[in-house]
N, C-alpha and C positions, 0 to 999 in steps of 0.2 A: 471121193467124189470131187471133181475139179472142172467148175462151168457145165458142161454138157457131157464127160465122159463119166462113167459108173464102173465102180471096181466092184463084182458080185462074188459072194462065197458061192457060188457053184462053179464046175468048172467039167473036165472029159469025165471024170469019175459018176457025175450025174448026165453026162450022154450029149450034153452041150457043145454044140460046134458052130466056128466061123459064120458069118451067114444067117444065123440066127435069131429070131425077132423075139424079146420079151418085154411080157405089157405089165408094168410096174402099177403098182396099186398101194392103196395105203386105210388103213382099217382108222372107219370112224365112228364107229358106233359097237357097243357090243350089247344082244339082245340075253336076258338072263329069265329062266322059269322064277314066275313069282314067287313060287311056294316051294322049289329044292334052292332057286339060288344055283341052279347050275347054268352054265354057256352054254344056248342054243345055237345063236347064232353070233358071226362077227361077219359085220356091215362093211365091204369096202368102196372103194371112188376109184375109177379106173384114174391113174395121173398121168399116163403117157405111155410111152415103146422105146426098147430098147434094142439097135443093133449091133449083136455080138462080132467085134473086131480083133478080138486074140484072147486065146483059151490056154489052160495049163490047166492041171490037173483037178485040182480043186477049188480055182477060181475063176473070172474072164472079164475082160474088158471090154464095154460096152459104148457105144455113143446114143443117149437120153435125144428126144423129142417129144414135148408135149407141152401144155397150156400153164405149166410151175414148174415148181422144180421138186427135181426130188429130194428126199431127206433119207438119213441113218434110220432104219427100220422099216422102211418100206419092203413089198413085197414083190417079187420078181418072179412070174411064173411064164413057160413056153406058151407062144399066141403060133397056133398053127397057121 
């Protein structure tokens, strides 16, 4: 990551192309049952969008917009 571009592990191999918009998120909360102690739920913040400007196979370059910035763990998912 460098200012506003985004290097993402996905890439063609997950069906990713040029052109493509993904809205980054980032988990702040995790909800857990009282009584197993297992992960219900994980809480995220929407933090912006990303437009996919050059794809290889299992990675792609993006350019970031949004209200912060993003960080190493964030989440990149397709925004149709």
């Amino acid at each position: 990551m460098s200012g506003t571009t985004l290097i993402l592990n996905v890439g063609k191999k997950a069906g990713v192309k040029v052109g493509d918009t993904m809205e980054i998120s980032r988990q702040v909360r995790v909800v857990k049952d009282p009584t197993t102690g297992k992960v219900i739920k994980a809480v995220t913040d929407k933090i912006g969008l990303a437009t996919v400007t050059d794809v290889d196979d299992d990675s792609c370059t993006a350019t970031f917009s949004g209200g912060g910035a993003a960080k190493v763990g964030d989440v990149a998912k397709n925004n149709p």
